[in-house]
C-alpha positions in Angstrom: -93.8 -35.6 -55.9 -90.1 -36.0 -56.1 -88.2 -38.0 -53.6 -87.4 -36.3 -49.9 -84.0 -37.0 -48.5 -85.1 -38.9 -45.2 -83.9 -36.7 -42.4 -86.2 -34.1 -44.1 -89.2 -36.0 -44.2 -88.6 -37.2 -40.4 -88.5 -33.4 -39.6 -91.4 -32.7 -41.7 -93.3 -35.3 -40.0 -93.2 -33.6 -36.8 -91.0 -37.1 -35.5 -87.5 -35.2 -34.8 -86.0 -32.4 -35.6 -83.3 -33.0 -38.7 -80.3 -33.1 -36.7 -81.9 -36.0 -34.7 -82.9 -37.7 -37.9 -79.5 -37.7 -39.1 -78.4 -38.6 -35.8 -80.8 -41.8 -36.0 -79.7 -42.3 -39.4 -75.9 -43.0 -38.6 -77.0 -45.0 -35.9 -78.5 -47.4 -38.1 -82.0 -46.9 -36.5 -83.9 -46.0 -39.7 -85.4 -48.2 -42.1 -87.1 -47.6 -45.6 -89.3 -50.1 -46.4 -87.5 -52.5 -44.2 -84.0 -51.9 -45.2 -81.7 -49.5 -43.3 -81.2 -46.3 -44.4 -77.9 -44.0 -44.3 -77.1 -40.0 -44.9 -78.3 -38.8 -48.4 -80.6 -41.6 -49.0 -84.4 -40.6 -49.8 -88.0 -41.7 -49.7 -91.3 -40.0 -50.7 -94.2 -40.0 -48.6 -95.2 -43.0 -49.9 -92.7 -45.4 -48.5 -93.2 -47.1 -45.4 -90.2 -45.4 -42.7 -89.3 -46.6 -39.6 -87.5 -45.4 -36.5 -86.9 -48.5 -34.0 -89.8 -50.5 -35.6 -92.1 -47.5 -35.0 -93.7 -46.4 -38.5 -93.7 -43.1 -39.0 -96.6 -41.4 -40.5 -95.5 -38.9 -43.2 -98.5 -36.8 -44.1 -98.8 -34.9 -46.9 -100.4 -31.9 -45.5 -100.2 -30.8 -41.4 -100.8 -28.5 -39.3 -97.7 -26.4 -38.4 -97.4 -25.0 -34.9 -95.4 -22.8 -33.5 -95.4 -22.5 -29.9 -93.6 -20.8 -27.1 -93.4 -21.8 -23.7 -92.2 -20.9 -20.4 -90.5 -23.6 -19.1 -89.9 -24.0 -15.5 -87.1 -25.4 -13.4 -86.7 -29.0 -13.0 -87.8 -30.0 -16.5 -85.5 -31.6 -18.9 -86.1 -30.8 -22.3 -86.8 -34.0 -24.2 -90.1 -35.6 -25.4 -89.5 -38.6 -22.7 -87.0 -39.6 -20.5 -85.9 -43.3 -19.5 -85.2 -41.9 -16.0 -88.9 -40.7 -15.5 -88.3 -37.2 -14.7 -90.6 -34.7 -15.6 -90.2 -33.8 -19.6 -91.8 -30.4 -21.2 -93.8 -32.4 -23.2 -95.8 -32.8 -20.2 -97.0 -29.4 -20.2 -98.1 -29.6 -23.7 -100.9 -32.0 -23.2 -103.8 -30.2 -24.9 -101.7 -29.8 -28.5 -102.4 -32.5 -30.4 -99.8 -32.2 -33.5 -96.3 -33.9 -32.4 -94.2 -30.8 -31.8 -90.9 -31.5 -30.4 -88.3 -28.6 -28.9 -86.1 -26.8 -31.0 -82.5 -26.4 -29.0 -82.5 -27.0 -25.8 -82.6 -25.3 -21.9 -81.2 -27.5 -19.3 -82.9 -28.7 -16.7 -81.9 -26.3 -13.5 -82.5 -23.5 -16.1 -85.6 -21.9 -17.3 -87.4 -19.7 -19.8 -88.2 -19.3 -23.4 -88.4 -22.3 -25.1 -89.7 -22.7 -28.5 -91.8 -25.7 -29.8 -93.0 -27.2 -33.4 -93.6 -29.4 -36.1 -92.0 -27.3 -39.1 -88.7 -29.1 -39.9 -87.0 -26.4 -42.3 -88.3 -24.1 -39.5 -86.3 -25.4 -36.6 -83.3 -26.2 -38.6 -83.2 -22.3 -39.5 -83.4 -21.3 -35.9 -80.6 -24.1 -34.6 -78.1 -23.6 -37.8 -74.6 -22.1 -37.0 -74.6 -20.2 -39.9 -77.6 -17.8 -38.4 -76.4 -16.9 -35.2 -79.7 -15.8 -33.8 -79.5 -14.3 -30.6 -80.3 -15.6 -27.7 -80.7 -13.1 -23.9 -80.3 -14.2 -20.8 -80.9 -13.3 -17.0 -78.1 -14.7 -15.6 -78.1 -14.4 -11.5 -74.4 -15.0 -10.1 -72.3 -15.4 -7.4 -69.8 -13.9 -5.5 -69.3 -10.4 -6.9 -68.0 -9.8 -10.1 -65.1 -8.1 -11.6 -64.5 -6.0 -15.0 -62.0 -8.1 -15.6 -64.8 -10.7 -15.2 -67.2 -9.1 -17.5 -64.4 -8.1 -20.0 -63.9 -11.9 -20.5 -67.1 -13.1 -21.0 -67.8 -10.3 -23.5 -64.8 -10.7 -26.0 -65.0 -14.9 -25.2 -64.1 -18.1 -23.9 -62.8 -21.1 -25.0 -64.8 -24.0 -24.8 -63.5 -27.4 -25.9 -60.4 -25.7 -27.3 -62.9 -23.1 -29.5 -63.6 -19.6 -28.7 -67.2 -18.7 -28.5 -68.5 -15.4 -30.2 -68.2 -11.9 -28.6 -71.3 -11.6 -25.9 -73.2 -8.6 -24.8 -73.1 -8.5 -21.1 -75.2 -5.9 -19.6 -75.1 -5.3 -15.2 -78.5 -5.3 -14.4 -78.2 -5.8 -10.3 -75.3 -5.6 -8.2 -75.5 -6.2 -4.9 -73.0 -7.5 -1.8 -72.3 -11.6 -3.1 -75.2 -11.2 -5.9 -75.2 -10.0 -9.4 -77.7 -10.1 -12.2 -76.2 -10.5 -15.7 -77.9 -10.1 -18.6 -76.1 -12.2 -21.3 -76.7 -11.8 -25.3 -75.0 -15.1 -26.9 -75.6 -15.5 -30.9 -74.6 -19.4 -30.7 -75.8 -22.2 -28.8 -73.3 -24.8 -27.4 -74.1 -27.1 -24.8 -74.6 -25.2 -21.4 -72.7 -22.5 -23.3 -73.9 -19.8 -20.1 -73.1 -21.9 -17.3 -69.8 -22.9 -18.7 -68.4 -19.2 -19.7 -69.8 -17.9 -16.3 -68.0 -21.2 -14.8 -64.9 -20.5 -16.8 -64.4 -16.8 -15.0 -65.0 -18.4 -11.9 -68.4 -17.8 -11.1 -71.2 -19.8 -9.9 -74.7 -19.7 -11.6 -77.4 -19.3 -9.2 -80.2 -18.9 -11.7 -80.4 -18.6 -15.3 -83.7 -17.9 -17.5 -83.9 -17.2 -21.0 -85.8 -14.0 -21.9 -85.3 -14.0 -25.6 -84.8 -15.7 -29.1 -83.6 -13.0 -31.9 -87.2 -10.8 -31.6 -89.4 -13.5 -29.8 -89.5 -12.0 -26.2 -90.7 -14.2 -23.2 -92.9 -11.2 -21.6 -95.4 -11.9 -19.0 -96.0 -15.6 -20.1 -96.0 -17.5 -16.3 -93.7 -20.7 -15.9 -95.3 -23.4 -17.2 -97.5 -22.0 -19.7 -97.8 -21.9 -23.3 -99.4 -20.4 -26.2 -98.7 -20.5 -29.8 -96.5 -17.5 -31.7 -98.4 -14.8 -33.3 -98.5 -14.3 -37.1 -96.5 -10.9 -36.6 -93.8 -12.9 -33.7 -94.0 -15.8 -36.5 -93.1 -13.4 -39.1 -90.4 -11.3 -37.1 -88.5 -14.7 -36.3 -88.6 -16.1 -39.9 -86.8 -12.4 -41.1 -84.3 -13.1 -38.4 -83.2 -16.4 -39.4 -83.7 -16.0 -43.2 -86.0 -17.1 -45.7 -85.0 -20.9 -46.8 
């Protein structure tokens, strides 16, 4: 089998997802058979690679899952957290493969989030270059103006770059409260909170309803269940084959 660059087999291995690995990589934190690793360097399943001191197992053959859950408010979407507050990988006890999120919700927000063990998969889903879209429910305060919803549609800069045109859709208006439902096809860091912020308004609530076709439906906060194969085949046509 030919040699893996090492990112790739960290995301294979259900550790990471490949931007962490690289991330852990440039930190100096990997090790292939004891000596540190950098970017572009690569192993095969046979070499002994470390993260901290932790080996990590690289099997040859897994089982991929793909999961989707509902996560509530007041969860932070890592697999720990130094400052012990509640993680989703606490909801996940019953699946035994090492999934890991792929992108992120905040932790006062809530919704779809999407869960796995397939590398090449999450990469496609997080890459730039795809722009899958993501919906929102967006609940705001005070009232909002066309001017408003005008800007938030054609853009706002965020750290001096503009993001993409947005669909914004009224969905409730009523005296100091409006619903929002927001169509982004990036994902920057807080992008909702920060555009909404931008125009001047406050978010009261935000949940994610969708990921390009994958739509959060009935499933209650908290819960979980894996994608279907038709869901599982409707996302990989929206990101592209690798």
């Amino acid at each position: 089998m030919a040699d893996i660059r090492i990112q790739k087999l960290l995301a294979d291995a259900g550790f990471c997802s490949r931007r962490k690995a690289e991330e852990l990589i440039g930190a100096g934190r990997v090790q292939r058979n004891g000596r540190p690793v950098k970017l572009g360097d690569k192993a095969s399943p046979k070499d002994i690679i470390t993260v901290d001191g932790e080996k990590v197992l690289l099997p040859r053959k897994k089982n991929m899952r793909y999961i989707m859950l509902h996560k509530p408010r007041g969860y932070v979407t890592t697999v720990s957290d130094d400052q012990g507050r509640r993680c989703v990988m606490d909801l996940l006890d019953e699946v035994e493969e090492r999934v890991y999120p792929i992108g992120r919700l905040d932790r006062n927000s809530e919704g779809l989030l999407l869960l796995t063990n397939d590398g090449n998969f999450a990469n496609g889903i997080m890459h730039p270059s795809r722009h899958v879209s993501k919906t929102y429910r967006v609940t705001v305060r005070p009232a909002v103006t066309e001017q408003q919803l005008v800007q938030l549609a054609d853009g706002i800069v965020l750290d001096g770059k503009k993001t993409l045109p947005a669909t914004v859709v009224v969905q409730t208006n009523e005296p100091g409260r409006v619903v929002l439902q927001i169509t982004i096809r990036e994902g920057r860091n807080r992008q909702i909170r920060r555009m909404c912020e931008a125009v001047g308004l406050e978010v009261a609530r935000l949940r994610r309803t969708s990921i390009g076709p994958l739509k959060l439906g009935m499933l209650q906060p908290g819960k979980w269940r894996d994608l279907t194969p038709d869901e599982l085949r409707a996302i990989r046509n929206a990101i592209g084959k690798e």
